[in-house]
N, C-alpha and C positions, 0 to 999 in steps of 0.2 A: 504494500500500500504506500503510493505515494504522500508524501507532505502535506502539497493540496487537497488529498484527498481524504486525510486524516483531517485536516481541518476543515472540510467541506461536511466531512460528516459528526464531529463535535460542535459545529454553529448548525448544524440541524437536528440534534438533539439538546440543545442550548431552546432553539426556538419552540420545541413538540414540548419542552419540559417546563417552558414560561406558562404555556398556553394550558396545558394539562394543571398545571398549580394552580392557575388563575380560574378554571373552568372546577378542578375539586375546591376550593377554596370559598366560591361561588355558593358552589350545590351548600355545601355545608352551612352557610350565610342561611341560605333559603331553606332550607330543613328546620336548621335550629331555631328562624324565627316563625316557621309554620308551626311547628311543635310547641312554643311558648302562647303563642297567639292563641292555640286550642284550647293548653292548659291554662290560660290565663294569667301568664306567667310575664316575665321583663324579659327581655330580649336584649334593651338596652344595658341591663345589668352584669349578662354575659359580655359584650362589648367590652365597659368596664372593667373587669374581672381580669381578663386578659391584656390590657392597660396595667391592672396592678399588679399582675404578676413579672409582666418585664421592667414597669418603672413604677412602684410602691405609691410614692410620694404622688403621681399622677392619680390613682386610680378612683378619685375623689373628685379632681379638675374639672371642668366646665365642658373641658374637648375632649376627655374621657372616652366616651362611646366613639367618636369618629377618629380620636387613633387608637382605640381597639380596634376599628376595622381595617385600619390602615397596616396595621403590626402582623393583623391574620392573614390579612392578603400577601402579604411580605414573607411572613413566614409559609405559606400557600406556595406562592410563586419559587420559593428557595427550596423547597422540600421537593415541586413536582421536576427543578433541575437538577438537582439532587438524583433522584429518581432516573429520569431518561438518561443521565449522564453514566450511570450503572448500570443500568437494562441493556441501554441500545450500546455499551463497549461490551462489557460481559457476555451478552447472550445475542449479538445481533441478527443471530436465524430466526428468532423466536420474534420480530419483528410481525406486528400485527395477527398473533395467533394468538388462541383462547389461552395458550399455555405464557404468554406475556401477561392475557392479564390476568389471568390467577394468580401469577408472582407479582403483579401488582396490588391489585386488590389484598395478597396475606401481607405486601411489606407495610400497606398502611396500617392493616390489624396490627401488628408489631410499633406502629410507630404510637398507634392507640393507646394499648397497652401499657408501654414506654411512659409516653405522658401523663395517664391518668392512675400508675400505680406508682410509678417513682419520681418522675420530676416534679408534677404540679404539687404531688403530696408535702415536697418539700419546699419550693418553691411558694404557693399561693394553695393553702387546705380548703379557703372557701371555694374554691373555683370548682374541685370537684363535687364538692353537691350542689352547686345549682342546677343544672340539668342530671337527670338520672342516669348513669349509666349504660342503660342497654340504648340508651336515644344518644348520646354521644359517640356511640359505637358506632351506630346507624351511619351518624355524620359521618363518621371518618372510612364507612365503606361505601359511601356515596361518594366524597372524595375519589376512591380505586374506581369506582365504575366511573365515574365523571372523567378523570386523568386518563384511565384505560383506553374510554371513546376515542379520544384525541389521540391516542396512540395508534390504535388500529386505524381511524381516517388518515392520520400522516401515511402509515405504510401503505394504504390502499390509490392514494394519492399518488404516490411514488411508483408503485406498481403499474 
């Protein structure tokens, strides 16, 4: 593999892996305030929450809610390049097959997991009960199928 073509194909999993972050990122936006909105819940509060988990002294601020959504989508977008930057180097056969997104879809279980057993726990404890559990789960495998989409249209795309 040539130079340019090694870099040809890291700024196109740079671009599938913004796109895929910003589209799970999304889904998970629109879940969790479908979900609040039923139970009667704040939506905005989750925003916040995750505001004071990366900056404490914020999580009380006025702009609170709009950079939580600003940090989720941030960490969205870095997580689904993250993602294609490992997928499509590691496994690049497996480009748009159901077997990409099942290791898509379990790496975000794992990243679920990750968060809402050991970092948030440490990090910010209220965060994880405001939403329950199996419905932040939901989020974060809406996320894999949201990112996944985007994966399989790139490859079908390029095919």
């Amino acid at each position: 593999m040539t130079l340019s073509t090694q870099r040809s194909t890291v700024s196109k999993a740079l671009w599938i892996g913004a796109v895929a972050g910003l589209a799970g990122g999304l889904a998970e936006i629109v879940w969790i305030s479908g979900f609040m909105s039923v139970v009667g819940g704040d939506a905005a509060r989750v925003a916040s929450e995750v505001t004071a988990t990366v900056a404490p002294s914020l999580g009380a601020a006025s702009g609170a809610v709009a950079l939580g959504l600003v940090v989720h989508m941030g960490l969205a977008l870095g997580l689904g390049v993250l993602v294609a930057m490992i997928l499509r180097s590691a496994f690049p056969r497996l480009a748009g097959t159901f077997t990409e997104a099942g290791i898509l879809v379990l790496a975000l279980a794992g990243v679920w997991a990750t968060n809402f057993f050991v970092v948030l726990p440490m990090m910010n404890p209220a965060f994880v009960h405001i939403v329950p559990l199996p419905v932040s789960f939901v989020s974060k495998i809406l996320f894999g199928v949201s990112a996944a989409a985007v994966f399989w249209f790139s490859a079908r795309r390029r095919a």
